[in-house]
C-alpha positions in Angstrom: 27.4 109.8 16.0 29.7 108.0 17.5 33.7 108.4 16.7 35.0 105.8 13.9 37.4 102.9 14.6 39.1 101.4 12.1 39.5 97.4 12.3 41.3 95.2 10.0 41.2 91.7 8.3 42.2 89.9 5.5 40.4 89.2 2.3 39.5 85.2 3.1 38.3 86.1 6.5 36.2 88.8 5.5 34.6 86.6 3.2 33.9 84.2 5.4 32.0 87.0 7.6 30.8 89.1 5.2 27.2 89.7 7.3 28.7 90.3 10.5 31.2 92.7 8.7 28.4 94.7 6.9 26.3 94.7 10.8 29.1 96.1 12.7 30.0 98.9 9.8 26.3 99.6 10.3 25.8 99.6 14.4 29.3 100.8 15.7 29.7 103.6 12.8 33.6 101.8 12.3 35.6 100.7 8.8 36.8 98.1 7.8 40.2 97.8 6.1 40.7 94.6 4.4 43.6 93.6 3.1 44.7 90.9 0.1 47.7 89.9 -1.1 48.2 92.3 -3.6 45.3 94.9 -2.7 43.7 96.9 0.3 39.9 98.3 0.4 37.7 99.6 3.5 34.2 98.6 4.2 31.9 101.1 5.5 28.4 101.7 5.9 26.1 103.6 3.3 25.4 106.2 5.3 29.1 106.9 6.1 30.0 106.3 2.4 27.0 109.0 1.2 28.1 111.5 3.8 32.0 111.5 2.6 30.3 111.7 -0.8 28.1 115.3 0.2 31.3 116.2 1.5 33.7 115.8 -1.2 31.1 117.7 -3.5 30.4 120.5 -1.3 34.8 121.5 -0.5 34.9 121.1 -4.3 33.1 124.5 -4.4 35.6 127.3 -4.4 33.0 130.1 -2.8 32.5 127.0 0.5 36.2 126.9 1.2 36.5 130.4 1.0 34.0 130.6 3.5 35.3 128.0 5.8 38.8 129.3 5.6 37.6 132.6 7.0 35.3 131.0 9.9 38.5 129.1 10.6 40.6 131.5 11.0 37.8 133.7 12.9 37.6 130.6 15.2 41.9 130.2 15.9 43.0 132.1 18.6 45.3 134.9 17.8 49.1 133.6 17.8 51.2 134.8 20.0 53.3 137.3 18.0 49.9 139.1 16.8 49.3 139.0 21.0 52.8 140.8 21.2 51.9 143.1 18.4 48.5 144.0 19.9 50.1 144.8 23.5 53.5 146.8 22.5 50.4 148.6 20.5 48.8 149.4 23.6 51.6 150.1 25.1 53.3 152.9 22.4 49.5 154.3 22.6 49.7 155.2 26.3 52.5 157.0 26.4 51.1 159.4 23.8 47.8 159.9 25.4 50.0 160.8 28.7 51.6 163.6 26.6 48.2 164.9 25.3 47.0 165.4 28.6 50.5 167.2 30.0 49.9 169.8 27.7 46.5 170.2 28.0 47.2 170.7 31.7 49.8 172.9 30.7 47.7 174.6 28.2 45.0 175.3 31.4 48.0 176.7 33.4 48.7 179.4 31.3 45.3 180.4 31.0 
């Protein structure tokens, strides 16, 4: 599906092209914003309208977002102060695998 484009016109001229509106809502997958003197509306095509409609009733279910908050967040990489944390982790953790093995070799000395 192609990426929509929003175009705009006033009330009096979309009347006067109200087919040709509807067609390119249709073909190009675009809205239409239409503006009047005192309101503002958007044309768009059924199919556009009826997906935005499954949408809305689908992130209305509290279980859905949960799950698309955590697939988010699985999907983010890490920021860069977890980065930090991880390394000066790995980092404090070699040090005291170094000890371990000094006195294991010192252990085997006195053997």
């Amino acid at each position: 599906m192609e990426s929509t484009a929003v175009s705009a016109t006033t009330v009096k001229s979309a009347r006067k092209r109200l087919g040709s509106l509807v067609r390119e809502v249709n073909d190009a997958t675009i809205a239409v914003a239409i503006t009047g003197k005192r309101d503002q509306a958007v044309l768009i095509s059924l199919e556009r309208y009826t997906a935005l409609q499954e949408a809305t009733f689908l992130l209305r279910s509290p279980e859905l977002m949960d799950s698309l908050r955590r697939q988010a967040e699985r999907s983010l990489p890490a920021p860069a102060s977890a980065t930090a944390a991880a390394a000066a982790t790995t980092t404090a953790a070699g040090p005291r695998r170094a000890r371990g093995r000094k006195k294991n070799k010192a252990s085997k000395r006195k053997k």
